[in-house]
N, C-alpha and C positions, 0 to 999 in steps of 0.2 A: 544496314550491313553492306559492305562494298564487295561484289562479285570479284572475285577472285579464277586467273586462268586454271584449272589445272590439268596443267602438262603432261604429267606424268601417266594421265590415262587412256595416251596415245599406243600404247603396248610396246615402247620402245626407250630405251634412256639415251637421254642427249645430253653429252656429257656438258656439253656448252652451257648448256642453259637449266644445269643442276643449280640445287638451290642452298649454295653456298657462295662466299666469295670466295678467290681463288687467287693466291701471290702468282704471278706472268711468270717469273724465270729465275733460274740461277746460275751462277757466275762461280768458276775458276780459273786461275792462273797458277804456271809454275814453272821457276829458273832454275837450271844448276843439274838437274838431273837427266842421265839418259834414256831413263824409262818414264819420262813426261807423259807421251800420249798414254799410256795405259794408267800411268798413275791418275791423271785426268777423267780419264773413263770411268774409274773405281769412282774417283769424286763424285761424279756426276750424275751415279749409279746411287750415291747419300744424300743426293741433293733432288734425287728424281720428282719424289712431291711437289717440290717447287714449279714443275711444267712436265707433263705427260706424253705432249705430242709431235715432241721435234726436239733434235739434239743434235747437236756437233763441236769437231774439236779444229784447233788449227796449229802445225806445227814447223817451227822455223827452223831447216838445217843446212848449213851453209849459203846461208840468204838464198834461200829457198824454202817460198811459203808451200804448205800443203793444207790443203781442207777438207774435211768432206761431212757434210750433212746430211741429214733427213729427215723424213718424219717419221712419228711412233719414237717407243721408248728406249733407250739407249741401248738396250741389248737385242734392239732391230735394227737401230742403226750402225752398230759397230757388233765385228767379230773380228778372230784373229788375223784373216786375211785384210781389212782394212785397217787395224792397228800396224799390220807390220806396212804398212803404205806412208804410217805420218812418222818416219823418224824425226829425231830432234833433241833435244837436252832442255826444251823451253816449249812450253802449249800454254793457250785457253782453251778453255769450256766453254757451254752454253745449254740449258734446257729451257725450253719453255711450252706455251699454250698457243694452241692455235686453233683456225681452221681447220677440218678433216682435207685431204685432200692433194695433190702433190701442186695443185695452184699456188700452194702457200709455201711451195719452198723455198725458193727464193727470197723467203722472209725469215727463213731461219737464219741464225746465228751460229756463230760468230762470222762477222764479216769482213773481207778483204781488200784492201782497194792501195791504189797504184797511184802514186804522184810523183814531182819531178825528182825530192828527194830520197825517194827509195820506196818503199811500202810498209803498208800498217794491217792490223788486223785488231779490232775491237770486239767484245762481249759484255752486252749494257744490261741492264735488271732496273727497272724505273721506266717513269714518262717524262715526256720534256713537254712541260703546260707552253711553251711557247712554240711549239713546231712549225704550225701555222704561218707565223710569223717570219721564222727564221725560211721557212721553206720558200716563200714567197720571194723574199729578201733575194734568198738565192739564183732564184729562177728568172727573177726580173736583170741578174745579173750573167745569166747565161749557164747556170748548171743544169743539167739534165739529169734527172731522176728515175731511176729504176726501182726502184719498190717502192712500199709503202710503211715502210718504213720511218720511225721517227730516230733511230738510230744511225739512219745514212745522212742524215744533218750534221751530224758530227765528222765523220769522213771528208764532207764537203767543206768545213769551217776548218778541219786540221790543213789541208790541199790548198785552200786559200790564204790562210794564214804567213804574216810577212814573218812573224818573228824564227828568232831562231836562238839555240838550236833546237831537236825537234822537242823538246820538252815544254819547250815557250810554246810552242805549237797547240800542244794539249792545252795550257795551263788558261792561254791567249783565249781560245775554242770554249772552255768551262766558264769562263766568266762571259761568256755570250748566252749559256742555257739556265733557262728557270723549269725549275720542279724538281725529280727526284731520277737519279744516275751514280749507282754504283759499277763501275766501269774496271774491265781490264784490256790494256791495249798490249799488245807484242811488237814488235820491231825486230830487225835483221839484227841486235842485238841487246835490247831491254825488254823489258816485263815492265810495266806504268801500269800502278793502282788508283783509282779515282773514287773519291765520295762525296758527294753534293753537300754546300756546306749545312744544309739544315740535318743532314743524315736519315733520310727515310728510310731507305734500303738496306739493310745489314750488309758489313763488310768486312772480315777478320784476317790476321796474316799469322802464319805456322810457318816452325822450322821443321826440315826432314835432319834423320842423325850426320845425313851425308854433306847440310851444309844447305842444301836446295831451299829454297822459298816458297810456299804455297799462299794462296788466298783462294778465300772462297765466300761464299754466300752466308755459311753456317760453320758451327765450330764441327758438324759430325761430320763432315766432306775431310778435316783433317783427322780426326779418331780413324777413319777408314785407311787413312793410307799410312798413318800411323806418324803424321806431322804433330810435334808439339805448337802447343796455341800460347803465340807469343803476347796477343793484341789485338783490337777494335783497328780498324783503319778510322781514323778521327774523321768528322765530318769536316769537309773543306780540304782534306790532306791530298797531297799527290804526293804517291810513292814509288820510284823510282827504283828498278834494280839491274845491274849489271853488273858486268866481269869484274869489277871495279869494287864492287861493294853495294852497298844502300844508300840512298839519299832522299830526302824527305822536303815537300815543300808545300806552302798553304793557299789557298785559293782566297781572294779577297772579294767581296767584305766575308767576314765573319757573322755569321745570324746564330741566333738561338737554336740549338739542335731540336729536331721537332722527328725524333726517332717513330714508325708506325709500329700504336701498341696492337695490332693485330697480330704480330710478329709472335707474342705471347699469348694474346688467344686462338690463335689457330694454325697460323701458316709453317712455323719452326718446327723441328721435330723436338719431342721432350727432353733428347739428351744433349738437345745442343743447347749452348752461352750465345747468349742473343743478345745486343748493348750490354754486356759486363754481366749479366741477369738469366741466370739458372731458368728455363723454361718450364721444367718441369715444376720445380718452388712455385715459379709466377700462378701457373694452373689447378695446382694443389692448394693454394692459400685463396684462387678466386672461390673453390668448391668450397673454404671451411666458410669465405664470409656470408655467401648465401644459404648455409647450412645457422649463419650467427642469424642476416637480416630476414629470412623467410623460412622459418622451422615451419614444419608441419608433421602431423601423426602421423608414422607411414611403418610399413611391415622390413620394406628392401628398398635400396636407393641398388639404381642401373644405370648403366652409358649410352649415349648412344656413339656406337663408335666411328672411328679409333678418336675422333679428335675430342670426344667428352669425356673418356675415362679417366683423366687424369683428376680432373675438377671434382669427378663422382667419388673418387679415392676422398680428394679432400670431404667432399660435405659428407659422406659417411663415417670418415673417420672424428668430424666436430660434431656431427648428430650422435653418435652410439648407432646406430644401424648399421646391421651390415652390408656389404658391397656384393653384388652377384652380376651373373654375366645373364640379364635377361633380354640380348640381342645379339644374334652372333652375325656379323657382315661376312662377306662373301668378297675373297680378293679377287676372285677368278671371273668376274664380270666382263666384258666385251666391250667394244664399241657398239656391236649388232651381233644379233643372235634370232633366232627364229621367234616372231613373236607368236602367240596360240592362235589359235583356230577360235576363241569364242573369246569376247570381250572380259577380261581376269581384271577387278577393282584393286586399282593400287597395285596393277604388276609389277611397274619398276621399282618402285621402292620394296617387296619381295624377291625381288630378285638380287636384292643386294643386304636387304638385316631381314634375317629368323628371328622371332621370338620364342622363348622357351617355355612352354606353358609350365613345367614343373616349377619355373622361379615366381611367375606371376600368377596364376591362377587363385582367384580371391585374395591375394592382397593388395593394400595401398601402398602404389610404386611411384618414389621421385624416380624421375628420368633427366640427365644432367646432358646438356648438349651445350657447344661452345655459342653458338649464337642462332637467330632466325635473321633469314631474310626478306622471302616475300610469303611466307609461312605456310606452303602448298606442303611441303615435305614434313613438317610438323605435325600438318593436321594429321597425314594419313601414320603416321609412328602411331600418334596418342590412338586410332583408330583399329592397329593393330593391335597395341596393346591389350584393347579393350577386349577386342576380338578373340586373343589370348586367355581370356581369363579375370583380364587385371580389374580387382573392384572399384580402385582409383587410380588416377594419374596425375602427378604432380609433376608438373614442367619448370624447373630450373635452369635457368641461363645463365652460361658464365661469364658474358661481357652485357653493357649496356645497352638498351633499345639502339640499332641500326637507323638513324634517320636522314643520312645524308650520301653521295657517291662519293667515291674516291678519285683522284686525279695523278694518282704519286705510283702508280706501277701496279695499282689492285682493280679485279677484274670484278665491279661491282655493277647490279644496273641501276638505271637512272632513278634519283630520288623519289619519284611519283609508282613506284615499282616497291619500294619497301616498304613492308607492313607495320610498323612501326612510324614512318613518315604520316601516316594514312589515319593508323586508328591507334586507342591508348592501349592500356594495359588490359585492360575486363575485356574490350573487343577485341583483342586479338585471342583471349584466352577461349572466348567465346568462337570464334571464328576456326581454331583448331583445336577444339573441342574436350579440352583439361579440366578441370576440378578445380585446378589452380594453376597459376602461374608467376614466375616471380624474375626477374631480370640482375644482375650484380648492379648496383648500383653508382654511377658514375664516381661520384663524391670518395666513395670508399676503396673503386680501383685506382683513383689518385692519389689519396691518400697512402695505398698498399706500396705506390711507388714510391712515395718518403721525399729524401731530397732530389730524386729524378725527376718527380711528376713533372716538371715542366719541360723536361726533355723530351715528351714524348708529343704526336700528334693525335688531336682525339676527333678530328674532323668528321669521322663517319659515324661520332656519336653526338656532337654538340653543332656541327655544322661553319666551325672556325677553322679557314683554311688559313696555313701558313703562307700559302703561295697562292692567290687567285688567278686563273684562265685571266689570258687577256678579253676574251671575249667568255661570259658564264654560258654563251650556247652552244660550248662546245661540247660537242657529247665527249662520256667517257667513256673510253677505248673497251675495246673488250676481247679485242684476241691479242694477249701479248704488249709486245711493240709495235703490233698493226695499229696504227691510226686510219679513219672514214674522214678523209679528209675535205671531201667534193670532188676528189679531183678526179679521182679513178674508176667513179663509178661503183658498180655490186662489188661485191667480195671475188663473185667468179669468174668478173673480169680482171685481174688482177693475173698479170703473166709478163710481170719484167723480170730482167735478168739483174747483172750487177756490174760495178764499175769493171771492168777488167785491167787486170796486173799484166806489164807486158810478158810473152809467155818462158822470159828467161829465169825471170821472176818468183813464175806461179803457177804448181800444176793444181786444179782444182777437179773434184771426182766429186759428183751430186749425185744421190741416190733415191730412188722414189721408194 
């Protein structure tokens, strides 16, 4: 049996090093309206899942940028008195994951930056497996670098760039990056959409009734502001908008779109169209196939929530069992909170799902959870359950064994970390302590995609990447767009600033 850390028995939750993976950020855009920034904020406010710990918006009025970031959740980093600060008819957005701490603001997004042609402002969701490289490139050529960012590569390659006009700029700049970038850029007067040609990162475009443009992450970032959902931004597309109209152009080569099916096990919200494909459908038909490939006798099928109940719908619904809430989570959790006075088994994962002894108490409960990763949080569920009352526990997973990192924008940790890489199925079942255990089956979640299946990327279950590191030792990221690059040192040495706009430019307001 392979010892296993668990964390969790520190009396305290770290949200970092929770035992999920976790999408970095989300991206909006939007032209044509004068209540941008606030419409933006709503977005961003539907997209919050996608990054917890830092948000900002940036808005252009009368070629005058404005920014202002932070960290924590949108509704700490923006109030009325900050929104009435970013006028404009045109913003992005940006949430994402980070470090705790205000050392890391300067790696918030969206970003600003000033060159001979006038200025830009970007908000990226992905990694670029080449930064490294590009970085280097850079450096050896005389740029200087303020964060650590893999995002201000792109700032430097647009500034550099001969072509013209600035659209060539971007277009010129995209065919220089390998990996995964769904991007929106602003200008003193365009909105430019960008999606990497394999399409890892979701990117969708909405109209408002008044005419204005939206893009975003997800299609629920539009239902909120009450944009109709035009369209997918095609993988390779740059989309261009201004006072002019819309115009569309493609990025060369063209590759196989290699979309991340995690997007449908876990990271979208249920109500949102994720590559063309109802999220909710995708997670309701993963719960009926593991309710077809691993029936077992049971009293009540449960969630573990929020991101399993949708699956548990389905396999209850293809079992005949019914569905109950035998866990109830806790939205009101902290970063930090007073831990006890005497060592509490499994405090943090109590402090975030109740279970309900009247649901489980003597009987046999499937428990449906979107995936495992290094199977600490698992063990201790089945443990409560038991603890509860429950006479069995049947663990159901609604995607296939985890065996490999991600490289494309997901906050996974290294392969040698996931229990699944590690040990088979009966060891792991053994290890967090179930009755049973049964995983969705690769074969048949490709199959469930039909004529997509090969749209999608299955790298973190098969270990086939579309796009290989130049170098495989490159570790994968894990706060965001922060890359560990060598170059910087610890995390908490990390205290650069950003290119600066000159200040006719660009009033920028940073808030801790």
């Amino acid at each position: 049996m392979i010892a296993m850390e668990d964390d969790d028995d520190q009396g305290y939750i770290d949200h970092d090093n929770d035992d999920k993976p976790r999408e970095e950020c989300g991206v909006v855009g939007i032209f044509g309206d004068p209540e941008a920034s606030r419409l933006c904020y709503l977005a961003l406010h539907a997209l919050q899942h996608r990054g917890q710990e830092g948000a900002g918006i940036v808005t252009v009025n009368e070629n005058i940028f404005k920014t202002i970031t932070g960290v924590g959740l949108v509704s700490e980093v923006f109030n009325e008195s900050k929104l009435n600060q970013l006028p404009g008819d045109s913003a992005i957005g940006h949430v994402r994951y980070s470090t705790a701490g205000s050392s890391m603001l300067k790696n918030v997004q969206p970003f600003v930056a000033g060159y001979r042609f006038g200025s830009v402002g970007v908000a990226h969701n992905g990694n670029l497996v080449n930064y490294r490289a590009l970085r280097n490139n850079l450096e050896e050529n005389g740029s200087i670098f303020n964060t650590s960012s893999d995002t201000e590569v792109v700032l430097h390659l647009i500034a550099k760039s001969k072509a013209r006009p600035f659209i060539l700029r971007i277009i010129d700049t995209c065919e220089k990056l390998e990996g995964a970038y769904s991007m929106v850029f602003v200008t003193e007067d365009k909105l430019v959409a960008v999606r990497d040609p394999y399409g890892f990162r979701p990117l969708v475009m909405g109209r408002r009734s008044n005419g204005a443009y939206v893009f975003a992450s997800e299609t629920c970032a539009l239902d909120l502001i009450e944009a109709t959902y035009e369209r997918e931004v095609n993988p390779g597309e740059v989309i261009v908008i201004d006072k002019g109209g819309i115009q569309t152009l493609c990025l060369m080569p063209h590759k196989e779109p290699k979309a991340c099916i995690f997007e449908h096990i876990y990271f979208s919200q249920p109500n949102s169209v994720v590559f063309g494909r109802s999220v909710y459908k995708s997670r309701r038909e993963f719960g009926e196939i593991l309710a077809t490939e691993a029936p077992v006798d049971c009293d009540v099928v449960i969630a573990v929530p929020d991101s399993g109940v949708v699956a548990a719908l389905g396999y209850a619904a293809k079992a005949g069992v019914p569905f109950e809430q035998g866990l109830i989570r806790s939205h009101y959790v902290g970063r930090t909170f007073i831990e006890p006075s005497q060592r509490i088994r499994d405090f943090g994962v109590k402090l975030k799902l109740a279970p309900v002894k009247g649901v489980l108490e003597g009987k046999r409960v499937v428990v449906v959870d979107d995936s495992i990763v290094r199977g600490t949080t698992s063990s201790k569920i089945v443990r409560l359950l038991k603890e509860a009352g429950a006479k069995e526990v049947h663990m159901r997973i609604a995607s296939p064994p985890m065996i490999a990192s991600c490289y494309y924008g997901v906050d996974t940790p290294n392969s040698d970390e996931l229990i699944s890489n590690r040990l088979n199925v009966e060891e792991i079942r053994k290890f967090i302590g179930s009755d049973s255990l049964a995983f969705l089956p690769l074969e048949r979640l490709k199959n469930l995609m039909g004529d997509d299946s090969k749209g999608y990327c299955y790298a973190c279950f098969n270990g086939k990447y579309p796009v290989l590191p130049p170098n495989k030792e490159v570790t994968v990221k894990k706060m965001g767009d922060f890359v560990e690059d060598g170059l910087n040192g610890s995390l908490k040495s990390i205290n650069g600033g950003w290119v600066q706009v000159p200040r006719d430019q660009l009033e920028t307001e940073k808030i801790n």
